[in-house]
Steps between C-alpha positions, in 0.01 A plus 500: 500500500585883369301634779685254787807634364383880502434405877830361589649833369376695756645283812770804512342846688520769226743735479400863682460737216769772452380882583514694137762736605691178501425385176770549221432734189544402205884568410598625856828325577466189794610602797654282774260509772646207709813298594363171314702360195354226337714205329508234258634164727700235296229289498301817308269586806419862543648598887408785719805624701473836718822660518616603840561863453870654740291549880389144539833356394669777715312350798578130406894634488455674838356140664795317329715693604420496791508168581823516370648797765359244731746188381788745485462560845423174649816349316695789580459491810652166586738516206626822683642292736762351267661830448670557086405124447154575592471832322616335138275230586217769498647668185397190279187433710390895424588439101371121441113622707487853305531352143369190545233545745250598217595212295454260722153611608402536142611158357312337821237699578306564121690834500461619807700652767340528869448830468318456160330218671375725731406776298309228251787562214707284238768491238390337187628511152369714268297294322307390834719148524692453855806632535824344372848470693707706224201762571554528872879513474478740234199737674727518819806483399446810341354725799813688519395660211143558635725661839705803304546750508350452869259338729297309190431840306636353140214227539250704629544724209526187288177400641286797445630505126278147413158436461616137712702662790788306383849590689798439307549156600172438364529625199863316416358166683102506306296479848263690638312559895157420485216487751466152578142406468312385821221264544144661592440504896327180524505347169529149510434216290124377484455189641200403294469160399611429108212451268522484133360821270170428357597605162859508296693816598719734273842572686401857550215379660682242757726799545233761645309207695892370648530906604184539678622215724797666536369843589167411666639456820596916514096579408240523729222214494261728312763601240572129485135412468415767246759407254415108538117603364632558187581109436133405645356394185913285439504345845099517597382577871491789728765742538718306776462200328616616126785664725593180639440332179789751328741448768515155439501505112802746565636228777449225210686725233771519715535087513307413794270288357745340264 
């Protein structure tokens, strides 16, 4: 059974070796060679987040406000019609879509604005968990700050100052703007029929069969095919049968079959 389980370990590709310039010396300080953070979840799960660093987030503003410009005018335009009552109309109009624009997006949208929709970007908190109402308020409430001493300087500055690219507002409000993670062109889930393991499986081991479903989609049919050999001697047959053999074991895992 210790060698099935040596097998199962090496469902995942390995890792591409790091060049030796790249390699830390011993007692050389660790530098920050990306924009991921990683974080403990409540539920004490390690999390990946990328921070979005000030360009992307720039263009996200640039679509939202955008779309806003494009409101202002529509509504202006017939509002205009209604002379002084029309233009204090507007006033609140212009002050209730400027603050709470954001928020709303946020709260319904996972965080997301349309122009971080577009741009593939969200506001989480800082420990990875959605984002909460008193966080969006806050975060945008306090984009004046992020506006002095003009045009958004005091939270570019504020920006640049952070490993996390945190503005003001996110620093006072515990959020952060994250790449949200997309699925891999074409990954799908296997539709392999469910069929018990042949032999009891450790959760580590469920795990890494579970992800090969879940990746093997983005592989090509010889990188699928080469990593399914290693279970051969666990699941018996040739190569496209141990492969369809794992893909339902992982489709069983996952309740199929129960």
């Amino acid at each position: 059974m210790g060698g099935a389980r040596a097998q199962i370990g090496q469902l995942q590709p390995p890792a591409p070796a790091r060049p030796a310039a790249a390699q830390a010396r011993p007692g050389a300080p660790i530098q920050r060679l990306d924009t991921e953070r990683r974080v403990e979840a409540p539920e004490g799960v390690a999390v990946a987040l990328r921070v979005a660093g000030p360009f992307p987030r720039l263009g996200a503003w640039l679509i939202d406000q955008g779309i806003r410009i494009s409101v202002y005018g529509t509504i202006g335009g017939v509002l205009g019609l209604l002379g002084s009552f029309g233009e204090g109309i507007m006033s609140i109009i212009i002050f209730a879509i400027e603050w709470f624009y954001p928020v709303a997006f946020e709260l319904r949208a996972g965080g997301r604005t349309p122009g971080k929709m577009a741009l593939g970007l969200m506001v989480v908190q800082a420990d990875g968990t959605p984002i909460t109402p008193g966080a969006s308020v806050l975060r945008n409430l306090l984009r004046f700050a992020d506006f002095l001493p003009f045009a958004y300087l005091g939270g570019l500055l504020c920006m640049l100052s952070n490993a996390d690219f945190a503005r003001v507002g996110d620093l006072a409000a515990g959020t952060l703007v994250v790449w949200r993670d997309r699925p891999a062109p074409g990954a799908r889930p296997s539709s392999a029929p469910p069929e018990p393991p042949p032999l009891p499986l450790l959760l580590h081991e469920q795990r890494a069969m579970m992800d090969f479903a879940d990746r093997q989609a983005s592989w090509s049919e010889a990188r699928q095919l080469e990593l399914a050999s290693h279970l051969e001697p666990v699941l018996g047959g040739p190569p496209p049968t141990t492969l369809r053999r794992l893909l339902g074991v992982a489709a069983w895992l996952r309740g199929g079959g129960r």
